[in-house]
C-alpha positions as CSV (number, residue, x, y, z in Angstrom):
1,X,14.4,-14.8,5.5
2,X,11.7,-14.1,7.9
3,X,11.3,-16.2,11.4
4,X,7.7,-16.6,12.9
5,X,6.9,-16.6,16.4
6,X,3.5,-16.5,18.3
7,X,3.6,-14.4,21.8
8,X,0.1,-15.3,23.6
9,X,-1.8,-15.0,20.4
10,X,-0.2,-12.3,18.6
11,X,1.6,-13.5,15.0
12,X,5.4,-12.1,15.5
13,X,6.7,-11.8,11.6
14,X,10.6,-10.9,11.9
15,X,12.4,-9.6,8.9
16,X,15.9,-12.0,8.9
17,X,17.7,-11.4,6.2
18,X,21.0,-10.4,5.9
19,X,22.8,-7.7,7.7
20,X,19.7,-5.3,7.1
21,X,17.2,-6.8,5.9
22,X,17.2,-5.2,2.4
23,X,14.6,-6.0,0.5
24,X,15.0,-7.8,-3.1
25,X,13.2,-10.1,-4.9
26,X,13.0,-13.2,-2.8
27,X,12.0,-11.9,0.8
28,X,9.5,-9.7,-0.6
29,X,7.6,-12.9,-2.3
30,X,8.0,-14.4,1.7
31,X,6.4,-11.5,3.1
32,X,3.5,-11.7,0.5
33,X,3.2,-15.3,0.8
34,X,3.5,-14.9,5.1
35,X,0.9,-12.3,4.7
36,X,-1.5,-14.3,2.8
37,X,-0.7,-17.0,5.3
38,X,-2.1,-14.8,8.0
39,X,-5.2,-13.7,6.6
40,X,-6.2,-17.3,6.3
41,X,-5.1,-18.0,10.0
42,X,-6.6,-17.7,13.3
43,X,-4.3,-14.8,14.5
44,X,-6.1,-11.9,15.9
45,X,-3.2,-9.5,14.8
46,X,0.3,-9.0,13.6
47,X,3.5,-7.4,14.8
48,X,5.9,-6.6,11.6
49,X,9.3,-6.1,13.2
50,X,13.2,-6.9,12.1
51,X,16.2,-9.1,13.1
52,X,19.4,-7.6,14.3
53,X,19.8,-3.9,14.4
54,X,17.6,-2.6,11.3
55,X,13.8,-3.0,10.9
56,X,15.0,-3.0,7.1
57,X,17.4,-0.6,5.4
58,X,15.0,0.0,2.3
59,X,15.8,-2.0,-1.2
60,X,18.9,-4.3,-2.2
61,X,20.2,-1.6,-4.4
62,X,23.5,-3.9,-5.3
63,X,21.1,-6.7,-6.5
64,X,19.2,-3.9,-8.8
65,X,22.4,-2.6,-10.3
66,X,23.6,-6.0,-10.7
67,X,20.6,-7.6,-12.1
68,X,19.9,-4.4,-14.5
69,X,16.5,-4.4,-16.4
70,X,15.0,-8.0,-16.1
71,X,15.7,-8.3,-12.3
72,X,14.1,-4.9,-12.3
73,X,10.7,-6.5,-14.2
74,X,10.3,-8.7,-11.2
75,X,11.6,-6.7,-8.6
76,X,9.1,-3.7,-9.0
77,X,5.8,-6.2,-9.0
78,X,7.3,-7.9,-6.1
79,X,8.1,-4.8,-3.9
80,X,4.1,-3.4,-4.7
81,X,2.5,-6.2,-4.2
82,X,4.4,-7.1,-0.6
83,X,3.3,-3.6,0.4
84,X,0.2,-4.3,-0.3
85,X,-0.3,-7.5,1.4
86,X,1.0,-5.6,4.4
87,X,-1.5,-2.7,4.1
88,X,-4.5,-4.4,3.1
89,X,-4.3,-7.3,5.7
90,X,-7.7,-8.0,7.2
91,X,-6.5,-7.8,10.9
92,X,-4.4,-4.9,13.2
93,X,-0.7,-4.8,11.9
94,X,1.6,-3.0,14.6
95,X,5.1,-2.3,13.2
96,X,8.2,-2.6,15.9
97,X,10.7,-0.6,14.3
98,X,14.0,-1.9,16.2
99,X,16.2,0.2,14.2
100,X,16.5,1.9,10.5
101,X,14.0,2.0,8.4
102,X,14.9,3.7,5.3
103,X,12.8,4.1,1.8
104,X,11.0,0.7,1.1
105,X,11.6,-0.5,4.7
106,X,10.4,2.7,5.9
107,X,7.3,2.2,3.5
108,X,6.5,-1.1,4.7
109,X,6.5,0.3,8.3
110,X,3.6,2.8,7.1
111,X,1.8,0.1,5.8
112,X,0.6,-1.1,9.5
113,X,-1.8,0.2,11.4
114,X,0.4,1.6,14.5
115,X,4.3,2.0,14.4
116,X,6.3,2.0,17.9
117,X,9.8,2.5,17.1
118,X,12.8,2.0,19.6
119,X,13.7,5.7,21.0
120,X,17.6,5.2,20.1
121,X,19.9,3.5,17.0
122,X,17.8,4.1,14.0
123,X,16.7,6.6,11.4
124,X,13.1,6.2,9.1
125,X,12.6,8.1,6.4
126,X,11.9,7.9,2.5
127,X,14.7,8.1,0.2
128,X,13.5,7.3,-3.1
129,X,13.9,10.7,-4.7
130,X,17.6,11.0,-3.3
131,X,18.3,8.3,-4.5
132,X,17.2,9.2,-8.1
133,X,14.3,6.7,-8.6
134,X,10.7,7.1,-8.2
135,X,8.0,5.5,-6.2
136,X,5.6,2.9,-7.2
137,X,1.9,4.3,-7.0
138,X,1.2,1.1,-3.9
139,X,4.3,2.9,-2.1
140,X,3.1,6.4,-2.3
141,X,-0.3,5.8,-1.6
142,X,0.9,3.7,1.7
143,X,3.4,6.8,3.2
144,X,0.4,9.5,1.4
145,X,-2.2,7.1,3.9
146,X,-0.2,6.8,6.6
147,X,1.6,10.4,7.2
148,X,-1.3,12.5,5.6
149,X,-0.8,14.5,2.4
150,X,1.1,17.4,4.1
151,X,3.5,15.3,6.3
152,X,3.9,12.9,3.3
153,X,4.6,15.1,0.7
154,X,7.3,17.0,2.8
155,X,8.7,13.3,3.7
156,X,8.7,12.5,-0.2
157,X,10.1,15.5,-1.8
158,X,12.8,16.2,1.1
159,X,13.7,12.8,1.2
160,X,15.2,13.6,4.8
161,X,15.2,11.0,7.1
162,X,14.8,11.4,11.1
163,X,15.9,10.4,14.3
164,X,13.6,8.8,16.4
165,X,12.9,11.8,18.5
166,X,12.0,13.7,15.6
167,X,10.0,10.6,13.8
168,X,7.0,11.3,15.7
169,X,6.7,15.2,14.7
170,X,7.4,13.6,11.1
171,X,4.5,11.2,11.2
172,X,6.2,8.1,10.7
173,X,5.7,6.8,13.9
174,X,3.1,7.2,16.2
175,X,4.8,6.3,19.7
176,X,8.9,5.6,21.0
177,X,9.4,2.5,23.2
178,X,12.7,1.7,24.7
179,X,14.6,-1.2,22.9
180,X,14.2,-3.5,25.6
181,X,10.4,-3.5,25.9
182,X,9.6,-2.6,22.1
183,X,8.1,-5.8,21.1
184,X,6.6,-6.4,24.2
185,X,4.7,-2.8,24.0
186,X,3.7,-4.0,19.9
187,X,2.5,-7.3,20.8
188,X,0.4,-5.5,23.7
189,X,-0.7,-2.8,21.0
190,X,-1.7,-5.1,18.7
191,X,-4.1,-7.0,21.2
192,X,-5.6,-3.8,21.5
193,X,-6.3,-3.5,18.3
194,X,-7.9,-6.5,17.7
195,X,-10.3,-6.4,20.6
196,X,-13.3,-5.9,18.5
197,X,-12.3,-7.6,15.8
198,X,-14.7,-7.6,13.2
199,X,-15.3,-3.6,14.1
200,X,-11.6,-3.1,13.1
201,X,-12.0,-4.8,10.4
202,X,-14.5,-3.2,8.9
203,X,-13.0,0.3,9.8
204,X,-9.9,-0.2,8.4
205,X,-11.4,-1.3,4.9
206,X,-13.1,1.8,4.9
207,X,-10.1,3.7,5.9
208,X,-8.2,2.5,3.2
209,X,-10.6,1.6,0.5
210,X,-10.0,4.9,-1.6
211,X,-6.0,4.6,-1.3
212,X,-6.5,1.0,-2.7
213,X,-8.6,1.8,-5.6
214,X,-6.2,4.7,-6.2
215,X,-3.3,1.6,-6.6
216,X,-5.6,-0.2,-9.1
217,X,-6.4,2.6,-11.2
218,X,-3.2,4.0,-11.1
219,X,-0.9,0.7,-11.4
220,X,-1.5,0.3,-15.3
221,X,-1.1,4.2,-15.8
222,X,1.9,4.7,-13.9
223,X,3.5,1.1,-13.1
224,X,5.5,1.2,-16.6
225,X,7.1,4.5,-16.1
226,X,8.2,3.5,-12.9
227,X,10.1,0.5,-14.7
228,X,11.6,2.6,-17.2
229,X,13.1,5.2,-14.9
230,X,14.3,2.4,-12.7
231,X,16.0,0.6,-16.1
232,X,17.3,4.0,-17.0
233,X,19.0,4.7,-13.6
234,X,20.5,1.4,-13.8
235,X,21.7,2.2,-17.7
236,X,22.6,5.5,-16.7
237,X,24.9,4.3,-14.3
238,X,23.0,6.5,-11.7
239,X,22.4,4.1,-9.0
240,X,25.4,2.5,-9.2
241,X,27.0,6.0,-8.3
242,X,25.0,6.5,-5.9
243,X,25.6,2.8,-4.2
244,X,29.1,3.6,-4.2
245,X,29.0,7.2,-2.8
246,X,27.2,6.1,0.1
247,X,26.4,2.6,1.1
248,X,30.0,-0.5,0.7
249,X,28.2,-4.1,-0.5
């Protein structure tokens, strides 16, 4: 579900999963358990990038609709706490978005530290809302952190997602690299990054220190609502019409 590479001393993580890498239950667990991995290891930084054609194409809706209420009670913990072992990662994070990266795959892009995205064959963007589901507090904090509260509210409640020309303006990326030379451009980014090392460190707990204690205080409040709207659009039938509108299994 995820293959690991070094280039010179920069920890490649590639999403490889499926034909999109959706997200369910089991690679999110790998990506917390690969991220935990890398804050124990050597590795000055981390590049965050996907197999095929797709970064990741947000959550494995089929499995949701399929797995109804108790794959939903691991599902939700799982997708949080991968985002967070993304965000909160001790060391520069540089996301090479190689193509779409829609709601939780666009998410997990804003959890790193810089986002290059290839300049043609994707979209990025957060669905959640169109899809009829709401965010977890980790996943709105993230796109709040890393788009700014104007930017990421407009991202949230339009639920629009853009073309890479457009992705810049939008604030979900901060730079376009042709396809070709995209990981070689992260994996140079990402030693840049981590040239002072313990500098960046420190900055980037302070950067994100109130977002995080915003997700702790706000998990236990709002965690459980999340749950029960996702349960309900799975009674409801309301994600299942929606899978079958727009997106074949």
């Amino acid at each position: 579900m995820i293959e690991r590479e070094d280039i010179d001393d920069i920890a490649v993580v590639r999403l490889s999963h499926g034909k999109v890498n959706a997200l369910d239950v089991e690679l999110l667990r790998e990506i917390s358990a690969v991220f935990a991995e890398l804050a124990r290891s050597d590795h000055p930084a981390v590049v965050l990038t996907g197999g095929g054609r797709s970064f990741s194409a947000g959550v494995d809706l089929w499995r949701v609709v399929d797995g109804g209420a108790a794959y939903v009670d691991a599902f939700l913990p799982a997708l949080s706490d991968a985002l967070l072992a993304v965000f909160a990662l001790a060391k520069p994070v540089v996301a090479a978005i190689n193509g779409h990266a829609v709601a939780g795959g666009a998410v997990l892009a804003c959890a790193a530290d810089h986002r290059l995205m290839a300049d043609a064959g994707g979209r990025i963007g957060v669905t959640e809302l169109v899809v009829g589901v709401p965010f977890p507090p980790a996943a709105l904090e993230i796109v709040r952190f890393a788009l700014g509260d104007r930017l990421g509210r407009a991202a949230v409640v339009s639920g629009r997602t853009f073309e890479p020309a457009d992705a810049v303006a939008a604030g979900f990326v901060d730079g376009l690299v042709p396809a070709a030379t995209l990981l070689r451009a992260a994996v140079e980014a990402a030693q840049r990054l981590a040239t002072a090392a313990d500098t960046f460190r420190l900055t980037k707990e302070q950067l994100r220190r109130p977002a995080l204690e915003r997700v702790a205080r706000d998990r236990p409040v709002y965690d459980p609502k999340v749950r029960d709207l996702w349960v309900a659009g799975v009674e409801d039938g309301r994600l299942r019409a929606y899978m079958e509108r727009v997106i074949s299994r």
